[in-house]
ZARONU-795001 format. One record per residue (C-alpha): residue in one letter; x, y, z negated. Coordinates in pm, whole numbers, plus 50000, padded with zeros to 5 digits. Each point is the difference from the previous one (the first is absolute). Layout:
// residues N
AXYZ...
//
This chain:
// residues 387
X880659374088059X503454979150031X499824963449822X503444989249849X500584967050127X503104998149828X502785023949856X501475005750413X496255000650209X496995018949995X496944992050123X496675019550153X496964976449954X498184995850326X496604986950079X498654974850238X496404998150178X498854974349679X500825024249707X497845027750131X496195010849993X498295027850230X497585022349773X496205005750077X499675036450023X496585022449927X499184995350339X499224975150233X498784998950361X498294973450258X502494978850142X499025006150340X501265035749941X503654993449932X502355009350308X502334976249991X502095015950323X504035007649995X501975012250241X503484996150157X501475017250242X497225009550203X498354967749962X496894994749793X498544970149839X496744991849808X501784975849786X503515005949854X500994961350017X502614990450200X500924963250106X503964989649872X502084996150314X500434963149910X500164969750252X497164983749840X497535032349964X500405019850333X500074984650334X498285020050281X496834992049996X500285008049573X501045033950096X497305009050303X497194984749724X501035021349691X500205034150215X496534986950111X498895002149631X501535031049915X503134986049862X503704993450113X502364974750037X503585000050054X501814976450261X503524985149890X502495012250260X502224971949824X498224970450014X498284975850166X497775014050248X503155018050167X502534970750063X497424977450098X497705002250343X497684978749789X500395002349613X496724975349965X502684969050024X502115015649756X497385011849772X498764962349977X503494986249896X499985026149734X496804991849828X501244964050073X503284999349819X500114982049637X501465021049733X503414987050052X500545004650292X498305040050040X502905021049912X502364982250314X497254996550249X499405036549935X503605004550045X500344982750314X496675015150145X501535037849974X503184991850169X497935003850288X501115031250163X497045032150014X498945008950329X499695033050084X497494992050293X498114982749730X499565029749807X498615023850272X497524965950094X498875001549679X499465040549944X498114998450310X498324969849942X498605019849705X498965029850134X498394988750333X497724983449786X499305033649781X502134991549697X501935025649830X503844989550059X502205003649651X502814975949998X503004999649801X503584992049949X503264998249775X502635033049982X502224977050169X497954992650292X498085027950049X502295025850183X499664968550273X496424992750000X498725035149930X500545010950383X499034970750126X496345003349767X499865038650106X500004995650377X497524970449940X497765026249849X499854989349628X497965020849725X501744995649697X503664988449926X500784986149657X503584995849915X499824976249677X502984985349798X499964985449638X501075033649899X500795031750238X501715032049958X501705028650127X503204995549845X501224964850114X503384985749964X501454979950253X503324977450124X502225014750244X499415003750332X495914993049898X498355037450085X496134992449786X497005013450143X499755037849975X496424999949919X499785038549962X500935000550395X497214966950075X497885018649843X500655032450257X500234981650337X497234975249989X496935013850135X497404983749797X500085002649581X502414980249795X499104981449712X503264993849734X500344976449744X500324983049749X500955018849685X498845003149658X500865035149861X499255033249989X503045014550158X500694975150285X496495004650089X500675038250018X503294993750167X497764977250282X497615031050050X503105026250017X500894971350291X497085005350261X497494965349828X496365005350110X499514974449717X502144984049731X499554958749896X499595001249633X501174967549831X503174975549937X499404962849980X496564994349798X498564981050327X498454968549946X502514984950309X502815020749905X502894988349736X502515033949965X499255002949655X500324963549951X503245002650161X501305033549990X498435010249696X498875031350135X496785022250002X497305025349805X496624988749896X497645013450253X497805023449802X503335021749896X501494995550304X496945013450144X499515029749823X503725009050025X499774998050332X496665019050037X501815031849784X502194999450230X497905000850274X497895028449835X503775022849922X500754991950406X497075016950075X500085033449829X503565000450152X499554994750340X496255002850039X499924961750168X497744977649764X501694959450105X497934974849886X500734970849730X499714963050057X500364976349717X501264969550161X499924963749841X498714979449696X495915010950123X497814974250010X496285015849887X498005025650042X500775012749702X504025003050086X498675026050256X498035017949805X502815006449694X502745007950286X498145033050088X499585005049660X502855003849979X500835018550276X500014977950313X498565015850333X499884960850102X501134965249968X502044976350189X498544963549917X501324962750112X498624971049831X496585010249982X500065004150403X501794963750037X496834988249844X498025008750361X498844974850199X501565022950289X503405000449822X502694983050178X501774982349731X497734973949994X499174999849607X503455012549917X502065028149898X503685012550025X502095025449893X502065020450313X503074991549810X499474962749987X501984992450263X503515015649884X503104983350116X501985007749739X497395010849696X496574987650052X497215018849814X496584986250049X498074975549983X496844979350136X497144998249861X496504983750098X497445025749940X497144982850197X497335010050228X497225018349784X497895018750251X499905025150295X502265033750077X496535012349958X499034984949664X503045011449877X500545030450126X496495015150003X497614972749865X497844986349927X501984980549709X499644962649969X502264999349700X499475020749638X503845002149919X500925033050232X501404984950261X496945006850280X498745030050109X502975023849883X497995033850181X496884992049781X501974994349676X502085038750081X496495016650053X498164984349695X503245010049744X500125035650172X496085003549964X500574986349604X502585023350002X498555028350120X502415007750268X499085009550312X503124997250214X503564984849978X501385034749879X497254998649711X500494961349910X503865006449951X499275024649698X497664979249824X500854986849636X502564972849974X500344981149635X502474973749889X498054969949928X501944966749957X496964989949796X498104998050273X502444971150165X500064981749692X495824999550001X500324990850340X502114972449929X497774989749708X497264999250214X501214979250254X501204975149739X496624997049881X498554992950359X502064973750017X499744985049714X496035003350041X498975026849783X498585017850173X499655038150005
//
């Protein structure tokens, strides 16, 4: 139902990932039971977490270790590891940098020009070591660099902007990406995003997307709504997206999977995604966190270092553990943020859901009650109360 803002604008109400519940059912199962598999493309994985294609989550040895695990992670095609024959230098002066002076060292770091003999080293790099190679890249780049990443033998392309459609306006003499026709002459599946609706994520399908990026700006490292005052809380975004997905599917027969992208940090941000209709997530700060990461404790947005309209910013997450204790376990911390496969299994065994497919349909409530307890509680922690 519409809100009246005021006499000229409507509103629909819209949810985020704090405002909702997931609902034990009458059954429930052992965790060790729940298949938490997905599939894109022709490519299967046991966990349906994917590493952000951010400078300071996925180098190459990030990307070889989470295909190791079961995951994914996504190289930038933009960023540092392809204009520089050794991004460790770079990296250092990053995590370096006082606050100040980020925004124009970031500036002046990405004037370096990309390499394209940097990005076949580094899709190689990845797979002669066993790693699964996904990288990805703007609209405006990738009709370059998605040759270039085919004949290196790449897995998965991503083509990512802050938002990304069919239907793109643009100056004379400036011919945008035709992502319909990307999607038909590279050989390895395409994954399109971002967007935030139901009918631009049908209109991404209709396109040739093997996957479609499912969130606008509610990132920890990324500022667009900050700045452009744009996006959808996740959970409706989500589901939007996920009816679409469903409608694509009785119409062409082709089931594309969902990935919420941005503003996940526990285990229990994966768990209401599905719920609401995710096949899988795309995570960044939670990854950055890895004593493996590359950012060395820190975390930026990809559109941090704009020219003309920077949209990001740095932020020190730490070092809290291994890929392994985070990805798979065991925790070290009680606040979500370790093990994220053990967290999934245990809420689909609660749950009683058996698969992806069955943890999407469970029962989702709106529950801001439960963020305001939350907040109580932590309140009284620190103020020594207690439980």
């Amino acid at each position: 139902m519409d809100i009246q803002i005021g006499r000229g604008k409507t509103a629909r109400r819209a949810y985020g990932m704090d405002e909702i519940a997931l609902v034990p059912g009458c059954r429930t199962i052992d965790p060790q039971l729940a298949d938490t598999q997905w599939q894109i493309g022709s490519l299967k994985r046991e966990i349906p977490i994917i590493a952000s294609a951010m400078d300071g989550v996925v180098d190459v040895k990030m990307a070889v270790h989470l295909s190791q695990m079961g995951a994914l992670g996504v190289l930038n095609l933009d960023g540092i590891q392809t204009r520089y024959e050794d991004p460790n230098p770079i990296l250092d002066q990053i995590a370096a940098v006082d606050v100040d002076g980020f925004v124009t060292l970031m500036q002046k770091l990405y004037q370096e020009p990309i390499k394209p003999e940097l990005i076949t080293q580094r899709i190689q790099e990845i797979k002669s070591q066993g790693g699964i190679a996904a990288v990805s890249s703007t609209p405006i780049t990738a009709e370059k660099f998605g040759p270039i990443a085919a004949e290196a033998g790449v897995d998965l392309y991503f083509v990512q902007g802050t938002v990304v459609s069919t239907d793109h306006g643009a100056p004379a003499g400036v011919i945008p990406l035709n992502l319909k026709q990307f999607c038909e002459q590279m050989p390895m599946p395409v994954v399109l995003g971002n967007c935030v609706t139901y009918e631009v994520t049908l209109e991404l399908m209709r396109a040739g997307a093997a996957g479609i990026l499912i969130g606008i700006g509610p990132g920890a490292a990324c500022t667009s709504r900050g700045v452009l005052g744009v996006g959808v809380p996740q959970a409706t975004a989500i589901a939007d997206a996920a009816a679409a997905r469903d409608d694509f599917e009785r119409e062409s027969g082709r089931y594309i999977p969902v990935i919420a992208d941005g503003g996940l940090v526990t285990g229990g941000d994966v768990c209401k995604c599905i719920a609401c209709g995710a096949d899988a997530v795309m995570m960044g700060s939670p990854f950055a966190r890895a004593q493996e990461a590359p950012g060395r404790g820190f975390h930026w947005g990809m559109a941090t270092p704009s020219p003309v309209l920077p949209r990001g910013t740095r932020i020190k997450v730490g070092t809290t553990g291994t890929l392994e204790q985070i990805l798979r376990g065991p925790a070290q911390l009680d606040d979500g943020t370790h093990n994220f496969l053990g967290a999934l299994q245990t809420s689909m065994g609660t749950l009683g859901a058996q698969t992806i497919r069955e943890m999407q349909q469970v029962e989702v409530v709106i529950a801001p009650s439960l963020l305001t307890e939350g907040k109580v509680y932590q309140k009284a922690q620190k103020l020594g109360m207690g439980k």
